[in-house]
C-alpha positions as CSV (number, residue, x, y, z in Angstrom):
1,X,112.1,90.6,143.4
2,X,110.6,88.4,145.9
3,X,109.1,85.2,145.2
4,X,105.5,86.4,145.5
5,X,105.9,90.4,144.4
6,X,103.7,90.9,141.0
7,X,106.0,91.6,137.8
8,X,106.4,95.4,137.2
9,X,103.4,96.9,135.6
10,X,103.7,97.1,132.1
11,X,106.4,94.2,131.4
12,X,107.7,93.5,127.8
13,X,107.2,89.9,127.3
14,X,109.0,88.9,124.0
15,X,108.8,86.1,121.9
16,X,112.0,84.9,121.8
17,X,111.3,82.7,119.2
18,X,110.5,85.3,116.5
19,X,113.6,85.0,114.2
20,X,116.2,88.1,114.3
21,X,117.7,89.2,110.9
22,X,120.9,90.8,110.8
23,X,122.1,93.0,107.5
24,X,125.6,95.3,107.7
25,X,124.7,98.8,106.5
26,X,128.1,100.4,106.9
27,X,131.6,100.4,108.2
28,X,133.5,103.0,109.7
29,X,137.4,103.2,109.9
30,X,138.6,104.6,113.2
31,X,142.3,104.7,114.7
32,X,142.9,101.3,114.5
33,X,140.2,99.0,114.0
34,X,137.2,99.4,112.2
35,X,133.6,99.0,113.5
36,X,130.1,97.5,111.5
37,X,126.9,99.0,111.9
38,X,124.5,96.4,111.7
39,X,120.7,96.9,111.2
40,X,118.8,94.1,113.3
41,X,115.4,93.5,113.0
42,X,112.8,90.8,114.7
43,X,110.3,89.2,112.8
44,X,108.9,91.0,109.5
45,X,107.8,94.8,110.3
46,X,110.9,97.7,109.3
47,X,109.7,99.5,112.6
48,X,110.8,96.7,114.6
49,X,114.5,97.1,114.3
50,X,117.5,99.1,115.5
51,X,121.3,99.2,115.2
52,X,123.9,97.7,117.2
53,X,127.9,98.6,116.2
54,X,130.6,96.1,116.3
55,X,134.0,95.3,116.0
56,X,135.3,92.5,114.4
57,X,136.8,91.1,117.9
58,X,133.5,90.9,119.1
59,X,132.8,88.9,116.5
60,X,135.6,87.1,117.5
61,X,134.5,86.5,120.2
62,X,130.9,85.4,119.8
63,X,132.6,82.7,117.3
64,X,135.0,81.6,120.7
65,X,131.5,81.1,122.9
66,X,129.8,79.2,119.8
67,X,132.7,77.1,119.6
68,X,130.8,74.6,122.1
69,X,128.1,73.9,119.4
70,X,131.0,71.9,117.1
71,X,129.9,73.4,114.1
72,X,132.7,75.0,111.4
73,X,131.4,78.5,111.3
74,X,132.4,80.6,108.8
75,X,134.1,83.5,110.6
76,X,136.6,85.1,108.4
77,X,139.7,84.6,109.8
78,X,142.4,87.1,111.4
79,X,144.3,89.6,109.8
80,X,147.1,91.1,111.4
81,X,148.8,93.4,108.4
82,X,146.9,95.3,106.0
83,X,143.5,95.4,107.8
84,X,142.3,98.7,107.1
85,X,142.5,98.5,103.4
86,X,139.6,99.5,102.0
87,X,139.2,96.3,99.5
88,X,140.1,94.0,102.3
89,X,137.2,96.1,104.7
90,X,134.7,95.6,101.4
91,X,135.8,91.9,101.6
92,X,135.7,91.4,105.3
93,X,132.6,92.8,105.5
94,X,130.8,90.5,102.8
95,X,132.5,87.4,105.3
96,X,130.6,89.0,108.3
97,X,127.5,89.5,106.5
98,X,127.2,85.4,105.4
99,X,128.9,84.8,109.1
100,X,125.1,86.7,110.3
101,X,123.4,84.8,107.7
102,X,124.6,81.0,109.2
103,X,123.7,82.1,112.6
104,X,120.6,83.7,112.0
105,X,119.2,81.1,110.1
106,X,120.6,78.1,112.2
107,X,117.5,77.0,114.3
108,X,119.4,76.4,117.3
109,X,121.8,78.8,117.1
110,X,119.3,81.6,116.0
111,X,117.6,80.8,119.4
112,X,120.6,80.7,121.8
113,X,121.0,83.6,124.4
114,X,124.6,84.3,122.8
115,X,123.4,85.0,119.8
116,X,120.8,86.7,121.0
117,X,122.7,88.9,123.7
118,X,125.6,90.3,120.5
119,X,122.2,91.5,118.2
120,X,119.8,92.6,121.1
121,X,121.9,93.5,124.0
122,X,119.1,95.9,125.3
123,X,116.4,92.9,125.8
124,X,119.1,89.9,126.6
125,X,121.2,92.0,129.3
126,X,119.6,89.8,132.1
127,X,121.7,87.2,134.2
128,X,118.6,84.8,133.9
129,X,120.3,82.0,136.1
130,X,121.0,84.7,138.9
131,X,117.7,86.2,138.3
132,X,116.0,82.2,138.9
133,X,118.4,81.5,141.7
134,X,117.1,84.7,143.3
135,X,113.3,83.4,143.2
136,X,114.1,79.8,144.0
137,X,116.2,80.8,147.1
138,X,113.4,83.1,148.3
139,X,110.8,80.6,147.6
140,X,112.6,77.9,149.9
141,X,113.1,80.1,153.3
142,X,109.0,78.9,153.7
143,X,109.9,75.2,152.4
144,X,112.9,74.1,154.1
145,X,113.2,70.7,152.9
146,X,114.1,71.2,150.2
147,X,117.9,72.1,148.9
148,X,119.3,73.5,146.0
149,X,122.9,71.1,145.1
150,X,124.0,73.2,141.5
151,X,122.2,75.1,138.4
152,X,122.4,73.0,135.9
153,X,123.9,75.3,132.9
154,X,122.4,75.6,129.6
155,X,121.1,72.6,129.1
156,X,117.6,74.1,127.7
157,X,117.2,76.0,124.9
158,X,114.8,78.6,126.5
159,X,116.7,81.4,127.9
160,X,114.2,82.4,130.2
161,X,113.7,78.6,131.7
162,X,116.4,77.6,134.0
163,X,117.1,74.4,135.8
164,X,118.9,73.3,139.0
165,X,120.0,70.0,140.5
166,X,118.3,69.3,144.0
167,X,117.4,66.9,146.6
168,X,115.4,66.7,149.6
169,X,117.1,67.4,153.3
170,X,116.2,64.0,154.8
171,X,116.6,61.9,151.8
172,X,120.1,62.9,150.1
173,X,120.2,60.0,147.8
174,X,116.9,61.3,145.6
175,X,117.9,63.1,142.5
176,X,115.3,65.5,141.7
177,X,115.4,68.5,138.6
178,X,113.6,71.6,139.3
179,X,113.1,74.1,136.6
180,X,111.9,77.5,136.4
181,X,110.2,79.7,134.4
182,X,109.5,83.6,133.5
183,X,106.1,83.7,131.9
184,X,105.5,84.2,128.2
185,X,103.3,86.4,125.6
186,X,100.8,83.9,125.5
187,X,100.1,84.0,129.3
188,X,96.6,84.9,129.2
189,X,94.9,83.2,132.4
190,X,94.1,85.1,135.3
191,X,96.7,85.0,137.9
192,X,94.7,83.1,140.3
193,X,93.4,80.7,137.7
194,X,97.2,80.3,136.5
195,X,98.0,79.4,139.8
196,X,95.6,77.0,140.2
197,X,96.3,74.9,137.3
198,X,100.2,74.7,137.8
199,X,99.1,73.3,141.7
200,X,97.3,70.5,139.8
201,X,100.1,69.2,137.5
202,X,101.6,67.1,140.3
203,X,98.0,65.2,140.5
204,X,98.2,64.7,136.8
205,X,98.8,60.5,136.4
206,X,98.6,59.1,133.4
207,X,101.8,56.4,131.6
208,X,102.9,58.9,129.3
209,X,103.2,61.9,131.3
210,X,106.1,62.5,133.2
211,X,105.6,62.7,136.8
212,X,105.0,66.3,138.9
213,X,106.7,65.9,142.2
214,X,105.9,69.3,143.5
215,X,104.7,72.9,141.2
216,X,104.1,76.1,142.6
217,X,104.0,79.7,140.9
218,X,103.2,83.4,142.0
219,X,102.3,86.1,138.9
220,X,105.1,85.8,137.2
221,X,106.9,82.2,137.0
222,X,106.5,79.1,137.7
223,X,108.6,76.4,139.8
224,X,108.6,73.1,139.3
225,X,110.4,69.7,140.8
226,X,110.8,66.5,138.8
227,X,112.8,63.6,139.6
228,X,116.0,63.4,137.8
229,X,116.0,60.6,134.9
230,X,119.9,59.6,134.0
231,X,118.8,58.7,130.3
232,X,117.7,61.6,129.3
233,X,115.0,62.5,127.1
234,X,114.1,61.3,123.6
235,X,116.8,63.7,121.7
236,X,119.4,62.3,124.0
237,X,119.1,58.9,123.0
238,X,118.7,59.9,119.3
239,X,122.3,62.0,119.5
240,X,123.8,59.9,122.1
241,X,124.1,62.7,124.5
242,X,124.4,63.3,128.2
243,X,121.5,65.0,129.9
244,X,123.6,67.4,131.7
245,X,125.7,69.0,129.0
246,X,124.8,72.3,127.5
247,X,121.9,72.6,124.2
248,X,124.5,73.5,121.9
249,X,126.8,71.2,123.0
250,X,124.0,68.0,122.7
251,X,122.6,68.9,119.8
252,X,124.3,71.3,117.3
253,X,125.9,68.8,115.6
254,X,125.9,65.1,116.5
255,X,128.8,63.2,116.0
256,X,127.0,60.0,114.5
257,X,123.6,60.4,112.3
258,X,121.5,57.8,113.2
259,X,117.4,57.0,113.2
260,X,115.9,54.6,115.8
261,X,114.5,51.2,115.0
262,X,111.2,50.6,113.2
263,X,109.6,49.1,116.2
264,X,110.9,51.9,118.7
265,X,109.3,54.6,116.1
266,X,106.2,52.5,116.4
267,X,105.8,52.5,119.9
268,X,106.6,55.2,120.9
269,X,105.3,57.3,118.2
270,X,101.7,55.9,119.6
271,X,102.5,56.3,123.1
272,X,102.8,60.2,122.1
273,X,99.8,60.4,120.1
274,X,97.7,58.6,123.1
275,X,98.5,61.0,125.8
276,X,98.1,64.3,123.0
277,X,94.8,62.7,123.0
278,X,94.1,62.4,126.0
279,X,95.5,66.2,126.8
280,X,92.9,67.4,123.7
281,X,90.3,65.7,125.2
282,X,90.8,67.0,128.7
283,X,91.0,70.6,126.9
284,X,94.9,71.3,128.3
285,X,96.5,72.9,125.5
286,X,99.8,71.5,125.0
287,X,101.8,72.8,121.6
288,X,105.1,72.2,123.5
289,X,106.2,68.8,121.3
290,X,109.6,68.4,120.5
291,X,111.8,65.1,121.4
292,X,113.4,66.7,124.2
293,X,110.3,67.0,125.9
294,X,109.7,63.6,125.8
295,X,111.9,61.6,128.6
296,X,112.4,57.6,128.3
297,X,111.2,55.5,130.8
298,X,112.9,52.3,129.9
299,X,110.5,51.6,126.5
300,X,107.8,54.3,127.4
301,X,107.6,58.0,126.4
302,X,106.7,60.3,129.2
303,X,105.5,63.7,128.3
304,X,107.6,66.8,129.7
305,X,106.8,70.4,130.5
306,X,102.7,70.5,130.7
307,X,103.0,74.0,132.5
308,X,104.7,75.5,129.3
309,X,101.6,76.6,127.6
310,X,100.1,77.6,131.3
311,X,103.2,79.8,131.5
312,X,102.2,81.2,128.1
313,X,105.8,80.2,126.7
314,X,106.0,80.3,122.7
315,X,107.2,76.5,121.2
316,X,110.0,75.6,120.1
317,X,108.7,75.4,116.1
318,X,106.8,78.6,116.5
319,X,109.0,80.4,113.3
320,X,108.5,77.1,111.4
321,X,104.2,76.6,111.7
322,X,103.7,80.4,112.4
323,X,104.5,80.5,108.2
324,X,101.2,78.0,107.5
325,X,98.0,79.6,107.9
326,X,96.6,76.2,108.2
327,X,98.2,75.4,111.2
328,X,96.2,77.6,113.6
329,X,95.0,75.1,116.7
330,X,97.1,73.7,119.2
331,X,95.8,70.3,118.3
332,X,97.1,70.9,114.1
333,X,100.1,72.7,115.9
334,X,100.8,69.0,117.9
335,X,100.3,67.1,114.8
336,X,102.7,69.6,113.3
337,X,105.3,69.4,115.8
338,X,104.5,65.2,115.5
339,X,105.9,65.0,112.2
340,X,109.3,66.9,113.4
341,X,109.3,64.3,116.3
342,X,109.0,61.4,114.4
343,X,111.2,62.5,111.5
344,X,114.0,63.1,113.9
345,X,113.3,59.7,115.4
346,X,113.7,58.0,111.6
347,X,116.7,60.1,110.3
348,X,118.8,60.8,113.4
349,X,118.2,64.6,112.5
350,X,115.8,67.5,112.0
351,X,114.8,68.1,108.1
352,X,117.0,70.7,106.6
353,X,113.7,73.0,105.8
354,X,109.9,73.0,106.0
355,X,107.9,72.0,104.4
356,X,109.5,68.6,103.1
357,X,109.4,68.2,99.4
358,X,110.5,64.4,99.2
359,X,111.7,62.1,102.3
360,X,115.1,60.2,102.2
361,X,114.8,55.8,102.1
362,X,112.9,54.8,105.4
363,X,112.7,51.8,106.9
364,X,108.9,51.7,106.0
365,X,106.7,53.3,103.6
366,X,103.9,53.8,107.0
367,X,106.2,56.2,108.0
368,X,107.0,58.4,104.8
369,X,102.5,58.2,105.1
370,X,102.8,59.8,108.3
371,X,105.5,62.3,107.2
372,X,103.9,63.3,103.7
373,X,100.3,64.1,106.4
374,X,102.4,66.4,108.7
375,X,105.5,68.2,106.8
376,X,104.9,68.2,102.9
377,X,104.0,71.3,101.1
378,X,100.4,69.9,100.5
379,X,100.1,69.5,104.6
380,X,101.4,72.7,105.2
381,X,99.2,74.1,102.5
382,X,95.7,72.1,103.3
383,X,96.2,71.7,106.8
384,X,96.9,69.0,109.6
385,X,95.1,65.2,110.4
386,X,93.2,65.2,114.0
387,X,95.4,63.1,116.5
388,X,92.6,60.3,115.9
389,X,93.0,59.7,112.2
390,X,97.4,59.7,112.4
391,X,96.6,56.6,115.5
392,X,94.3,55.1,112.5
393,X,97.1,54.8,110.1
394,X,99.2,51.6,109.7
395,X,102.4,52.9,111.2
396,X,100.3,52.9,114.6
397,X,97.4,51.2,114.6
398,X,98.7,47.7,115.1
399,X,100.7,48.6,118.3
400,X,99.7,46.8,121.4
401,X,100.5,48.8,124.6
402,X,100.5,47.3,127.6
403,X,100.1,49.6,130.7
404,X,97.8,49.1,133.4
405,X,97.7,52.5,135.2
406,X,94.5,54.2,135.0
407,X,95.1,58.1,133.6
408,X,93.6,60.4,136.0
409,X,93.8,64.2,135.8
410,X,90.7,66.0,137.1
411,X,90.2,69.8,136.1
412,X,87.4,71.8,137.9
413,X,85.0,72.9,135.4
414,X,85.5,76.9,136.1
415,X,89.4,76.2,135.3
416,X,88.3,74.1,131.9
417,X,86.3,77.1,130.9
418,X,89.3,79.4,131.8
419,X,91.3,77.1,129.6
420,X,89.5,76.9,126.5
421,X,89.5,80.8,126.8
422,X,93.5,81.0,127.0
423,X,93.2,78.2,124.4
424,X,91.4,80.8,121.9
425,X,93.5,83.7,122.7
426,X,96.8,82.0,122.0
427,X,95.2,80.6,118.9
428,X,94.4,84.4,118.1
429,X,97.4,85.7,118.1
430,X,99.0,83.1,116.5
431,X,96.4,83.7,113.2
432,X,97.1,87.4,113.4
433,X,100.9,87.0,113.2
434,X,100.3,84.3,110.3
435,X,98.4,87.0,108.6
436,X,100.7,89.2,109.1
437,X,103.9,87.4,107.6
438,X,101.2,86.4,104.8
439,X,100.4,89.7,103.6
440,X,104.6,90.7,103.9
441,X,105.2,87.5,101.7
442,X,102.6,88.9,99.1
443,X,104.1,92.7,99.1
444,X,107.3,91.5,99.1
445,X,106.5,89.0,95.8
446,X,104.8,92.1,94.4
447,X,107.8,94.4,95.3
448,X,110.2,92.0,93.5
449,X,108.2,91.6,90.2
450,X,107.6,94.8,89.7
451,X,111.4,95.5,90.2
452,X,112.4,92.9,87.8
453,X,113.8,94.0,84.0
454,X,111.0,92.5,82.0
455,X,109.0,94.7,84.0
């Protein structure tokens, strides 16, 4: 498809983010192996499933490509002799089952394009970094200075968002990262307004955000180039990792748990509330915050990825606020995703679960404050603090920034309205699939009562 050809009419665009479940409903002996017939289902509605049938060396090898993530998976192991014995079939089977159950319940892993290519092989059959390298290539024959040098593999954890090493012809020695990007469900500007806006992220300026060299998009994706930052992002200094290396790899399971210093968390938890203020005010929906979208500038936070809600990409914490019916704005969906930042910055890791029923020790009771606003039951329950009033609470208001550059970012009013419409429709869907898993939580509470023996 060439760079500027329209997406075919009628195009699926999936939320990748909305959890796949996996149960084994039967097993059926053959010559000499013996094959599972799993029932997968996304999200919460019975209609939306379908079976797949595997064999245990597909497991196998599923478990080989996951290996990269350093995590002890339960797999259970080999059997060479005996192996189509019905009792050790019944057993092997139950092994699977909780096997499904680690990985589908794994936040990273439940999100990777493995996982999701071995339980929905009819949406994930893509090559997505041939597919990116296709557009990219075509967009450059009309700009040749710039040159792709390699993709840069996995190191995102958006299968549809790929990213490639480049540099420009007559200045070899700049490092620049461009990424790319299919667009999402919540795409819902007009194609020339869309357009529009991802043009003006490179005259965005503000200390916080990180710098748009060049943006372009046609109907269906988006290109942009940044220059490359050695550090790393905010996650990679939290885990010690190298920006280059694959998600899983980074991430999965760090080698050494550690949280940042007190002052660190200060500053730059207040550098990230200033610019989500500034973006609110501007009316840019963001609702992309997670610590690897924020790189490190020496002591300053820059904001990443502005074009993801443009693109009408779904956020990383989508299956964890999409359960609260109270988080229903981008702004209480920032403050949300705020509280996962800054918890990862204090503990070294994510929490275990949502919402957070009690904090481990922290190097200051101001930030257990800020926690207990943003991920405790009764946040989750009651809803989110405004931006303003978290900068208002001890933990921040004492910091002094010092930063002379001037933010500038200048929106033509027809593209502010066009916003603030997109703005409402993403916030409308999001309510509708809160409803939605709300009324299955009630019918399923009801369903189990009335199954139990007192009843």
């Amino acid at each position: 498809m060439a760079f500027m050809e329209k997406p075919p009419a009628g195009k699926v665009l999936l939320d990748d983010t909305v959890p796949l479940t996996a149960a084994i409903e039967a097993s059926q002996s053959l010559q000499s192996h013996t094959e599972y017939i799993i029932r997968v289902q996304r999200g919460i509605s019975v209609e939306n499933s379908w079976q797949i049938v595997r064999r245990y060396s597909d497991f196998d090898l599923l478990n080989n490509s996951l290996q990269i993530a350093g995590l002890s998976l339960p797999l259970p192991p080999k059997k060479l002799i005996g192996n189509m014995d019905r009792e050790f079939i019944a057993e092997r089977q139950k092994g699977l089952q909780n096997y499904l159950n680690v990985i589908t319940t794994n936040h990273i892993l439940s999100n990777c394009e493995l996982v999701k290519k071995f339980l929905d092989p009819n949406n994930y059959s893509a090559n997505y970094t041939e597919i990116a390298l296709q557009q990219v290539s075509m967009f450059f024959r009309s700009e040749p200075k710039w040159e792709v040098v390699e993709p840069l593999k996995d190191i995102g954890w958006r299968i549809r968002k790929k990213y490639f090493m480049m540099k420009i012809k007559n200045q070899p020695k700049e490092r620049l990262v461009l990424s790319w990007a299919d667009l999402g469900p919540d795409k819902y500007l007009s194609d020339k307004d869309f357009q529009c806006l991802i043009k003006l992220l490179p005259s965005c300026l503000h200390p916080y955000i990180y710098r748009v060299t060049f943006a372009t998009a046609n109907e269906s994706s988006a290109l942009l180039i940044r220059m490359f930052n050695e550090k790393g992002t905010l996650k990679d200094l939290i885990y010690k990792a190298k920006p280059k290396d694959p998600f899983l790899k980074k991430y999965c399971n760090p080698k050494k748990i550690q949280g940042l210093e007190l002052q660190q968390i200060k500053t730059y938890g207040r550098q990230i509330l200033e610019v989500l203020k500034f973006l609110h005010d501007k009316g840019f929906p963001y609702g992309h915050l997670h610590t690897s979208n924020v790189m490190l500038d020496g002591d300053t936070c820059r904001l990443l990825d502005l074009e993801n809600s443009l693109l009408g990409l779904p956020s990383f914490y989508r299956s964890y606020f999409s359960q609260f019916r109270k988080i229903n704005t981008l702004e209480s969906v920032d403050v949300h995703c705020f509280g996962h930042l800054l918890y990862e910055m204090t503990y070294g890791r994510p929490p275990d679960s949502v919402p957070v029923d009690s904090f481990p020790p922290s190097p200051s009771m101001a930030v257990v404050a800020v926690l207990e606003s943003t991920l405790s039951c009764e946040a989750c329950k009651n809803g989110m603090p405004t931006v303003s009033r978290l900068l208002q609470m001890p933990l921040f208001s004492d910091v002094l920034l010092t930063t002379s550059e001037k933010p500038q970012f200048k929106i033509p009013t027809k593209l502010k309205e066009a916003l603030r419409i997109a703005k409402e429709c993403i916030e409308k869907r999001l309510i509708e699939e809160q409803k939605q898993i709300h009324q299955h939580r009630r019918l399923t509470r009801a369903q189990s009562h009335h199954g139990s023996e007192e009843e």
